[in-house]
Kinemage of the C-alpha trace (Angstrom):
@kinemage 1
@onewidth
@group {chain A} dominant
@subgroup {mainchain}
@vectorlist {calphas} color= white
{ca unk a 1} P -18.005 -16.657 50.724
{ca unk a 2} L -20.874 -14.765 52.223
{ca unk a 3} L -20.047 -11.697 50.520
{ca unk a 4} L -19.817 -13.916 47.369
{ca unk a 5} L -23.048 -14.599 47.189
{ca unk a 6} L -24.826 -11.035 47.842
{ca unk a 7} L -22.539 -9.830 45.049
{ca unk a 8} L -23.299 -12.851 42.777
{ca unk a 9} L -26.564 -14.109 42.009
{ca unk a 10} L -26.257 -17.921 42.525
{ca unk a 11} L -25.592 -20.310 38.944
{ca unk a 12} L -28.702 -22.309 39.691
{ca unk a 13} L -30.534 -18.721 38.668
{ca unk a 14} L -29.002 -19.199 35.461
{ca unk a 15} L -30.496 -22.691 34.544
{ca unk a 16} L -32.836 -22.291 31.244
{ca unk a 17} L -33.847 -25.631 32.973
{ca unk a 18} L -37.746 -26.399 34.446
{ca unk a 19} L -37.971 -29.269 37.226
{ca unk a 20} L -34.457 -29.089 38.356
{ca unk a 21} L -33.764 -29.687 42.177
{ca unk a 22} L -31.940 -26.572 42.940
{ca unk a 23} L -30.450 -27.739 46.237
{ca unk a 24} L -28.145 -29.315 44.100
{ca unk a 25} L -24.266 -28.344 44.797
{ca unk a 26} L -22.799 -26.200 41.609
{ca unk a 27} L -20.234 -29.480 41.189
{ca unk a 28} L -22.867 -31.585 40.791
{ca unk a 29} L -25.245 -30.252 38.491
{ca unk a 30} L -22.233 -30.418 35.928
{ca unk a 31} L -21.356 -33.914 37.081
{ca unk a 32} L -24.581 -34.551 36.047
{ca unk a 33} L -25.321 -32.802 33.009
{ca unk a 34} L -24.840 -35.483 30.920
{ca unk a 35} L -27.553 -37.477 32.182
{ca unk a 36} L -29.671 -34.118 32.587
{ca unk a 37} L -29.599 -33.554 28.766
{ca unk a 38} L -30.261 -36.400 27.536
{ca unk a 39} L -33.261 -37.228 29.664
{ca unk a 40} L -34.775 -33.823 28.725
{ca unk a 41} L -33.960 -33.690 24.873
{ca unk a 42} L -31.139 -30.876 25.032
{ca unk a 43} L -28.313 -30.875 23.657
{ca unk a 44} L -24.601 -29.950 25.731
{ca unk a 45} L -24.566 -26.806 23.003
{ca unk a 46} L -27.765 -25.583 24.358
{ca unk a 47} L -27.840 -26.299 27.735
{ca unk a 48} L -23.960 -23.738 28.127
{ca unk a 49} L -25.215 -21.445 25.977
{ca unk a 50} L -28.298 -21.020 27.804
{ca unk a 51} L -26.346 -20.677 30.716
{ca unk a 52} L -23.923 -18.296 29.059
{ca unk a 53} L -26.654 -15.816 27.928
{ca unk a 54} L -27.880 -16.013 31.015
{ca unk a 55} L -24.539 -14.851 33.080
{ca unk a 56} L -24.095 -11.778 34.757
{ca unk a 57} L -20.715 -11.985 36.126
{ca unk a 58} L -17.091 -14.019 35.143
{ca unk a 59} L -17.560 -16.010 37.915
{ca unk a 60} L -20.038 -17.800 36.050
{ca unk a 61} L -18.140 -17.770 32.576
{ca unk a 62} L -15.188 -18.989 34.531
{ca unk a 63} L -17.028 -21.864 36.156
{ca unk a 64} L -18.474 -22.735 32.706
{ca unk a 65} L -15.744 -22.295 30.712
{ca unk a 66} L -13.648 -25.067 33.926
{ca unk a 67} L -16.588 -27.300 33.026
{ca unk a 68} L -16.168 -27.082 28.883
{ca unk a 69} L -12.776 -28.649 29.778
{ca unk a 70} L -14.162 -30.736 32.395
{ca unk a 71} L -16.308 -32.637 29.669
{ca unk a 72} L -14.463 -32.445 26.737
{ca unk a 73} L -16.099 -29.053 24.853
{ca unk a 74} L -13.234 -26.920 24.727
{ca unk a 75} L -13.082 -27.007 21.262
{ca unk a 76} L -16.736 -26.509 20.397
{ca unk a 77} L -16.216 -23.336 18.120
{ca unk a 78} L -20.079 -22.742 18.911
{ca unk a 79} L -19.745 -22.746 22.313
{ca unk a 80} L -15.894 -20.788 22.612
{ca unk a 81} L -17.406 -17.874 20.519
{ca unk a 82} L -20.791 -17.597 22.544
{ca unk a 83} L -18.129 -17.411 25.785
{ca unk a 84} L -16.266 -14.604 24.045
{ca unk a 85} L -19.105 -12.775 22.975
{ca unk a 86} L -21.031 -12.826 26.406
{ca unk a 87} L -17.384 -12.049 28.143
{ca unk a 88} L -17.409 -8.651 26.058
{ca unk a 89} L -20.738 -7.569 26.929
{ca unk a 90} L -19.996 -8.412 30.623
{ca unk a 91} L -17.148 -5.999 29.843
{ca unk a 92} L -14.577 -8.620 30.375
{ca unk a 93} L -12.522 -8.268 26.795
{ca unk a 94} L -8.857 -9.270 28.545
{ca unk a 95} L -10.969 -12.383 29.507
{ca unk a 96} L -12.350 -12.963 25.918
{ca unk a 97} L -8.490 -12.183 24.234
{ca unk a 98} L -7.302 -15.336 26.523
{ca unk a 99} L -10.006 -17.392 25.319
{ca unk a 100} L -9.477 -16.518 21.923
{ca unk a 101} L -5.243 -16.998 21.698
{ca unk a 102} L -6.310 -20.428 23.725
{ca unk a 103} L -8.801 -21.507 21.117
{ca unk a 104} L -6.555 -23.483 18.658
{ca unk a 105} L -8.476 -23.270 15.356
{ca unk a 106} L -9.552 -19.507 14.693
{ca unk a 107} L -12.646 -19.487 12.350
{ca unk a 108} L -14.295 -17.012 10.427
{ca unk a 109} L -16.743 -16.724 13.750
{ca unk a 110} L -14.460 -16.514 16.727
{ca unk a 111} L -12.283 -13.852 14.513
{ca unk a 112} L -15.603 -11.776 14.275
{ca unk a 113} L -16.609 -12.616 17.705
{ca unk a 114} L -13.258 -10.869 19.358
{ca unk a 115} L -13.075 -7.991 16.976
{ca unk a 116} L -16.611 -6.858 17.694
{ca unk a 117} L -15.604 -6.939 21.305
{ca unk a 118} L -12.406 -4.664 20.638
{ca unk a 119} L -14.585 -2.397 18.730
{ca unk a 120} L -17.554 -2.550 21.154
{ca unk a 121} L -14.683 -1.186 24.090
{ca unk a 122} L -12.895 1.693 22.058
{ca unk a 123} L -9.793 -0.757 21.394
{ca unk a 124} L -9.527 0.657 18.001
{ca unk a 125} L -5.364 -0.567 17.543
{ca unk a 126} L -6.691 -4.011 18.641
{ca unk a 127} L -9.381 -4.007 16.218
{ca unk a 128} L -6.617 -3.184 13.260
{ca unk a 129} L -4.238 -5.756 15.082
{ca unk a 130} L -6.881 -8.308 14.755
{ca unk a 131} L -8.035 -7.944 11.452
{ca unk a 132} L -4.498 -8.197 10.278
{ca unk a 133} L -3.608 -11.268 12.342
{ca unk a 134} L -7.134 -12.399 10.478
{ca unk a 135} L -5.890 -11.880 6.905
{ca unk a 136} L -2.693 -13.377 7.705
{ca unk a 137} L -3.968 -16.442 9.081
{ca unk a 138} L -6.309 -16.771 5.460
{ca unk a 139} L -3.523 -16.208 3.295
{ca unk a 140} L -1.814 -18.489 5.439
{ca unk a 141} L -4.603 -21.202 5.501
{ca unk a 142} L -5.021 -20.875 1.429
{ca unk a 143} L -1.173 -20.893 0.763
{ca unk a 144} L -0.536 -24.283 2.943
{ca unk a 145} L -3.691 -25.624 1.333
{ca unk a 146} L -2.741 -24.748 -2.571
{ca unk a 147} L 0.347 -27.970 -1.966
């Protein structure tokens, strides 16, 4: 755990937050986020995605994205495509292609959030695979909803 922490700057250093005790245990702070954000005008979008912009390693995006579930944002689009965008500029695109196939309502954003990635690592045949998974889930989408 020692190691862990030379390696990884602490979460706390991620907080966009001003006043906040950071003695605080990482478990906590999310236990309390609620109450956090709504006694400093915030709202749960903001307060991830300030931490998300702010992480340097997917140790943080994991812990965040265990918290998401933790408090019932796993299917914020907002927040999903903000995780998948900061996990390819970490460099961490097999991590953003799980959190895409998890997410279960692919928008217009998430699809342009993953295929950046692929094209921002040289993944040029998942880029194509992508964009044709994209247009088949449209045609799809406007098929099922001509009925």
């Amino acid at each position: 755990m020692l190691a862990l922490k030379k390696t990884v700057p602490s979460i706390f250093s991620l907080l966009p937050l001003k006043n906040f005790d950071l003695h605080l245990t990482f478990p906590y702070l999310f236990s309390s986020w609620s109450h956090y954000v709504s006694h400093n005008s915030i709202s749960a979008e903001y307060f991830y995605t300030s931490l998300l912009e702010k992480s340097t390693h997917i140790i943080h995006l994991r812990q965040i994205h265990s918290q998401l579930y933790t408090h019932g944002l796993q299917k914020n689009g907002f927040i999903i495509t903000k995780l998948i965008h900061v996990s390819s500029n970490l460099k961490e695109i097999d991590y953003a292609g799980q959190l895409f196939d998890e997410f279960p309502d692919q928008y217009v954003f998430l699809w342009n959030a993953i295929i950046r990635g692929y094209s921002m690592h040289n993944m040029f045949d998942k880029v194509v695979e992508m964009y044709s998974r994209m247009q088949q889930a449209f045609f799809m989408h406007k098929f099922l909803d001509m009925d």
